[in-house]
C-alpha positions in Angstrom: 0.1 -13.6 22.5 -1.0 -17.1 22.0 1.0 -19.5 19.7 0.0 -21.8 17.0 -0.8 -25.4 18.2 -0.4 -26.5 15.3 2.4 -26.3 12.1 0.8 -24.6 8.9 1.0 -28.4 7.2 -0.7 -30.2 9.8 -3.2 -27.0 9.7 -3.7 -27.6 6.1 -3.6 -31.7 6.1 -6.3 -32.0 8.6 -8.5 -28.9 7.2 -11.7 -29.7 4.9 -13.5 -26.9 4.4 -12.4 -23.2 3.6 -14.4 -19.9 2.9 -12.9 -17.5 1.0 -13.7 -13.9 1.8 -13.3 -11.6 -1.0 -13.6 -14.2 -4.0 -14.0 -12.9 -6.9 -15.6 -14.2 -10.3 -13.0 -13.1 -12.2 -10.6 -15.9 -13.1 -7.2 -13.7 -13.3 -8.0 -12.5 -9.7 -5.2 -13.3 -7.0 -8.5 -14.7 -5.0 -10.4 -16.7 -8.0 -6.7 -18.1 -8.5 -6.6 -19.2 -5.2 -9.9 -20.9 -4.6 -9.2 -22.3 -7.8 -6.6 -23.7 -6.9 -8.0 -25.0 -3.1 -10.8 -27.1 -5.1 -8.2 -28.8 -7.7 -6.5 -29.5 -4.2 -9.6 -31.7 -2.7 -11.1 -28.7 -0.3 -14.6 -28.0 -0.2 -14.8 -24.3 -0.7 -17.2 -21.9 -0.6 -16.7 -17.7 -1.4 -18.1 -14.9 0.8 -18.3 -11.4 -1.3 -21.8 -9.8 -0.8 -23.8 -9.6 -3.9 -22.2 -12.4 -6.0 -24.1 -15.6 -7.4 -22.8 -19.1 -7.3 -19.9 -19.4 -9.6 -18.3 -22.3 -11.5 -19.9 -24.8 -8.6 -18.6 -22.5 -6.1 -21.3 -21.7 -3.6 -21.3 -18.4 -2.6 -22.4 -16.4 0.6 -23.4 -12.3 1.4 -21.0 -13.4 4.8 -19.9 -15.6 7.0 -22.9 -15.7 9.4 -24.6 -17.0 6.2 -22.5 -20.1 5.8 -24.7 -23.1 7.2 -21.5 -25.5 8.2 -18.8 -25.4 9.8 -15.9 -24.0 8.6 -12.2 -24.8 9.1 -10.4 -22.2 7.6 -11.1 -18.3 7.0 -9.1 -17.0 4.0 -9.2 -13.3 3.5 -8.6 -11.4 0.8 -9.2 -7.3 2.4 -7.0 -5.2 2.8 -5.4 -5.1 6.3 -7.6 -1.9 7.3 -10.7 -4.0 6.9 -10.0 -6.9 9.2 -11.8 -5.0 11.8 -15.4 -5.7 10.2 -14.9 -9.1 9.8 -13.7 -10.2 13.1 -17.7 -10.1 14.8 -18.4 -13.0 12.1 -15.3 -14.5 12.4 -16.1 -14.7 16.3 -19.3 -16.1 15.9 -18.6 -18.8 13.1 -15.6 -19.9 15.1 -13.3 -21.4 12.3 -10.4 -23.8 13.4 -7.9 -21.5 11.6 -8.6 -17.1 10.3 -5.9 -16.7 7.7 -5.0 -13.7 6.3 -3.3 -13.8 2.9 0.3 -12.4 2.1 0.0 -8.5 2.4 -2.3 -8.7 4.7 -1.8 -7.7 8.7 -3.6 -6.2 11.6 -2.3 -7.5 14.8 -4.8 -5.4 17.0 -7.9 -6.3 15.2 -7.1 -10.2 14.9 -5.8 -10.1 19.3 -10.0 -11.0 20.0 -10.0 -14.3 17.9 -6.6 -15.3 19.3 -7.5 -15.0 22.4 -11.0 -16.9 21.6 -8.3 -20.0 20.6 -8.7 -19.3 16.7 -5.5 -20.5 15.5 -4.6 -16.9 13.6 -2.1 -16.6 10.2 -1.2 -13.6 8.7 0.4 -12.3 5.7 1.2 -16.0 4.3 -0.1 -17.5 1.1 -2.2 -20.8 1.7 -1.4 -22.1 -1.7 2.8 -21.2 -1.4 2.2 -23.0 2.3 -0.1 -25.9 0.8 2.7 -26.4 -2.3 5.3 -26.5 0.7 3.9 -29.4 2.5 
């Protein structure tokens, strides 16, 4: 397995843009939190979560495919049993860095993107790493 070339901080200091698959229009949702939180922070974020409008200036897209720019990081918020699905588009998109959120784990279905050079994080919290740095 392929390492990390680079630290989580220098991951997240040069990173601009992050989609967030799973986001939610809830506000008291774990992934509404989050995004939140990445905007306050200076990111340009957009949601992926087929079905749901635009939301508090957020754009959001049915999947990644759909997103017309490139993207830095993937943050998901599935459950570890779904990475699977989302690997094709992950694949295709070719994000800098697919992070997986704390709880969330599948070694076998995230193996194609490392191999493909897609820097890879898994169960870690990008805002407890971003309030770290």
């Amino acid at each position: 397995m392929k390492r990390n070339k680079l630290n989580i901080c220098e991951i997240l200091k040069i990173s601009k843009t992050i989609a967030v698959v799973g986001i939610s229009h809830n506000t008291t949702r774990t992934s509404r939190m989050i995004t939140d939180y990445l905007k306050y922070e200076g990111f340009y974020v957009v949601g992926v979560n087929p079905g749901m409008p635009k939301i508090d200036g957020i754009d959001v897209y049915a999947k990644l495919a759909d997103i017309p720019f490139e993207i830095d990081i993937v943050d998901v918020f599935r459950k570890s049993e779904d990475i699977p699905q989302l690997i094709p588009d992950v694949l295709a998109i070719k994000p800098k860095v697919l992070w997986l959120q704390l709880g969330i784990r599948n070694d076998e279905a995230v193996q194609p993107c490392i191999e493909s050079g897609i820097t890879t994080i898994q169960n870690k919290c990008i805002k407890i790493e971003h309030r770290m740095c």
